[in-house]
C-alpha positions in Angstrom: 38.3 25.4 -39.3 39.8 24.2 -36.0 43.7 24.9 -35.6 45.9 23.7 -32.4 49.0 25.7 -31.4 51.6 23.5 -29.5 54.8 24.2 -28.7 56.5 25.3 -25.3 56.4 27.5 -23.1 57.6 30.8 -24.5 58.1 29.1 -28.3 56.0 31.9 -29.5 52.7 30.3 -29.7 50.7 33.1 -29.0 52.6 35.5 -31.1 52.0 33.3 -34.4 48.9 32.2 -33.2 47.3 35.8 -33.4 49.2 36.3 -36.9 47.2 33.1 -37.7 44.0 34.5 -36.6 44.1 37.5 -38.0 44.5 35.4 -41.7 42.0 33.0 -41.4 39.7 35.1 -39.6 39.7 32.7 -36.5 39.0 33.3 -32.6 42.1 32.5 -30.4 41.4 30.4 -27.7 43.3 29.9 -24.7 43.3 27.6 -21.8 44.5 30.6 -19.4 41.9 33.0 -20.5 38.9 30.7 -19.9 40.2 29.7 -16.5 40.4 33.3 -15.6 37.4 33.7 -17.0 35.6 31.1 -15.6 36.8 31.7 -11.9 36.4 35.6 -12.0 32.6 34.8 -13.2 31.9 32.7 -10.4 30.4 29.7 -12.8 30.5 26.4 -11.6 33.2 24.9 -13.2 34.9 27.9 -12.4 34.4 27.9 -8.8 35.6 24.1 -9.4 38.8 24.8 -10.7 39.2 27.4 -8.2 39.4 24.8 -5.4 42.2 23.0 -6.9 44.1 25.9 -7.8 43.8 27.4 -4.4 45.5 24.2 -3.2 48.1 24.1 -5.5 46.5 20.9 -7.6 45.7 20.7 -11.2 42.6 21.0 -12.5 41.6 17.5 -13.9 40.4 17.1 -17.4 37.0 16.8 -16.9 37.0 20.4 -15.6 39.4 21.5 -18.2 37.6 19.7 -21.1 34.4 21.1 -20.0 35.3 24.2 -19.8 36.9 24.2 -23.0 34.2 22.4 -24.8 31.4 25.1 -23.4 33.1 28.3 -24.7 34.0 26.6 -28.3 30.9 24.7 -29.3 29.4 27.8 -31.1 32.6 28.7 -32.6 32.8 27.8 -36.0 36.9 29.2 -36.8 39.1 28.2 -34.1 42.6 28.4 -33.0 43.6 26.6 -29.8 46.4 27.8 -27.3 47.0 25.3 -24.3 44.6 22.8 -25.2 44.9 19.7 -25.2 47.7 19.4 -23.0 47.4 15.5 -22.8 46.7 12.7 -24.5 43.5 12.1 -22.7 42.3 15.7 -23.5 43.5 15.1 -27.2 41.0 11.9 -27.4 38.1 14.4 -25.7 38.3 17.3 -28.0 38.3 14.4 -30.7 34.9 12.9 -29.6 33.5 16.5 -29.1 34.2 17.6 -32.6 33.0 14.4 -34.1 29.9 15.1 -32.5 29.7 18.8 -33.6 30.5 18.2 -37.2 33.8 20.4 -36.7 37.3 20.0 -38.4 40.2 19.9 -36.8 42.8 21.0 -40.1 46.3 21.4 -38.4 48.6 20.9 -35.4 51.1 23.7 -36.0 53.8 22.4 -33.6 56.5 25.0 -32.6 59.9 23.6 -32.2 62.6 25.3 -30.3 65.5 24.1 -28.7 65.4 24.2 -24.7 68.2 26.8 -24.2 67.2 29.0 -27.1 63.8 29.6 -24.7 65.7 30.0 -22.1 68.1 32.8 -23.4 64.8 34.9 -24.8 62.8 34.6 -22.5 65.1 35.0 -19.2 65.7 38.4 -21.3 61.9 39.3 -22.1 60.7 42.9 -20.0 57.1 44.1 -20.1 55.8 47.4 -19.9 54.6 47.8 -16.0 51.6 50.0 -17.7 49.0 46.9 -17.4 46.7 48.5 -20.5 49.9 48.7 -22.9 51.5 45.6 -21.8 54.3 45.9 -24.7 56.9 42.8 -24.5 60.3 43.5 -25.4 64.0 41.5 -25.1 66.6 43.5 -24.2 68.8 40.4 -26.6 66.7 40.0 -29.5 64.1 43.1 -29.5 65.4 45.6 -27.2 63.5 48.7 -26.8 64.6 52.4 -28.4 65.5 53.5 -24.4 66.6 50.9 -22.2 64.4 50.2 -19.6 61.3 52.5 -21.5 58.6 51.1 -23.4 58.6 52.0 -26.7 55.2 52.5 -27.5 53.6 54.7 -24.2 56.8 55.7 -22.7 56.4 53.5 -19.2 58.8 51.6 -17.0 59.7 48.3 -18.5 60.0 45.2 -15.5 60.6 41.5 -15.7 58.5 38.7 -14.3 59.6 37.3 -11.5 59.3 33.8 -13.2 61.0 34.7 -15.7 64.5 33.1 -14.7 66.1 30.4 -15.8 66.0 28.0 -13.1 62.1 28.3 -13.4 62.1 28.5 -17.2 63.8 25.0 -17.1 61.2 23.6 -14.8 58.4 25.1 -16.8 59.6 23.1 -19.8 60.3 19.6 -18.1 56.7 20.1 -17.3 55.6 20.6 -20.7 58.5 17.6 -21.7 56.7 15.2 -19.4 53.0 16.3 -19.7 52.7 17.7 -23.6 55.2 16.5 -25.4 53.2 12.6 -26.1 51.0 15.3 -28.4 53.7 15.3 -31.2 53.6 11.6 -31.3 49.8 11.7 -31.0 49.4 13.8 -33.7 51.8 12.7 -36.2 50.0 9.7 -36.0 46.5 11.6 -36.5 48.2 12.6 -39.5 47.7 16.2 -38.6 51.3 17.7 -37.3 52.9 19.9 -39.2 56.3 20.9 -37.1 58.1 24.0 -37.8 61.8 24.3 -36.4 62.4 27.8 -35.3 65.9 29.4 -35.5 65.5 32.4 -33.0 68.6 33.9 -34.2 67.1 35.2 -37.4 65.9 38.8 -37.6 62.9 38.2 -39.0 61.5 34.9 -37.2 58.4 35.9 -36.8 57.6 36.5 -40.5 58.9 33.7 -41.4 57.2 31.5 -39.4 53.9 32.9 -39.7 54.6 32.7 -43.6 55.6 29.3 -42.9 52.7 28.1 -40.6 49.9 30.0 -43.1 51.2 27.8 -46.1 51.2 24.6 -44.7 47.8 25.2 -43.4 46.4 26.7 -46.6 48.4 23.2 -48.4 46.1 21.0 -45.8 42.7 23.0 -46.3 43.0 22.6 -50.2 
């Protein structure tokens, strides 16, 4: 079973994505953690990517999709977090699991308004202890003590790109780069959109419930 998380930046796609993991027995996937892998490794596509990066240029697809394809073709369960990111890399991953025999069952696409990111996540603090790294928002989730992290009693900080001047520019990014997906998909017959109301308390159950559902409805 292959799954693909889209949504944008901080619409909570690796939050549910775990939840989804953890109920279909799946590895999570992501885009940033084989880049980091890759390049801390010293392999070649890593030290590849590394020369675009340390110019400021993105990676191309071929990197990207060989990358991707090398650390998933043994992987049987499958949940995808920042891949594909274009159409191009859609039609890639859709040759390469053709040719594997693999199934791709859902597109869980998370849909939340532009501003409603921007309020949470301008308000998001992380615990400065890097081996807790406990996220809180001092809106929606604050923590027990202001400015302490509930769960090993460290300083809580904010990223510095975490503002909304570069929250906004992070999503017209994903607008103009990610967002041809949704049409992609829909017509793949594979999207399954779930519109996300972050004032409710419990959002995160809900959607997980949500996501887990439609996803059992499709593999059935």
């Amino acid at each position: 079973m292959y799954i693909i998380m889209l949504g944008a930046p901080g619409s909570g796609k690796g939050t549910i994505g775990a939840e989804i993991c953890n109920e279909f027995g799946l590895k999570h996937v992501a885009t940033g953690d084989i880049f980091r892998n890759e390049i801390k490794n010293q392999t070649e596509l890593g030290k590849k990517a590394s020369e675009y990066i340390s110019q400021g240029k993105l990676v191309p697809d071929e990197i990207t999709i060989a990358m991707v394809e090398s650390n998933i073709k043994d992987l049987q369960g499958v949940l995808l977090d920042g891949f594909p990111r274009t159409t191009d890399q859609a039609e890639a991953l859709k040759a390469f699991m053709k040719e594997n025999n693999k199934e791709l069952v859902a597109v869980i696409n998370l849909n939340v308004p532009d501003e409603d990111i921007v309020k949470r996540t301008s308000s998001r603090v992380i615990c400065s202890n890097k081996n807790c790294g406990a996220s809180f928002n001092t809106v929606f989730m604050p923590p027990k003590v202001e400015g302490i992290c509930d769960k090993c009693g460290s300083k809580l900080t904010k990223r510095e790109d975490d503002n909304p001047d570069t929250i906004r520019e992070r999503l017209q990014i994903y607008h103009d780069q990610t967002e041809p997906l949704i049409e992609y998909y829909k017509n793949e017959e594979l999207l399954e959109t779930i519109d996300i109301d972050i004032y409710i308390e419990d959002i995160k159950e809900r959607t997980t419930a949500e996501a887990i559902k439609r996803i059992n409805e499709r593999n059935h």
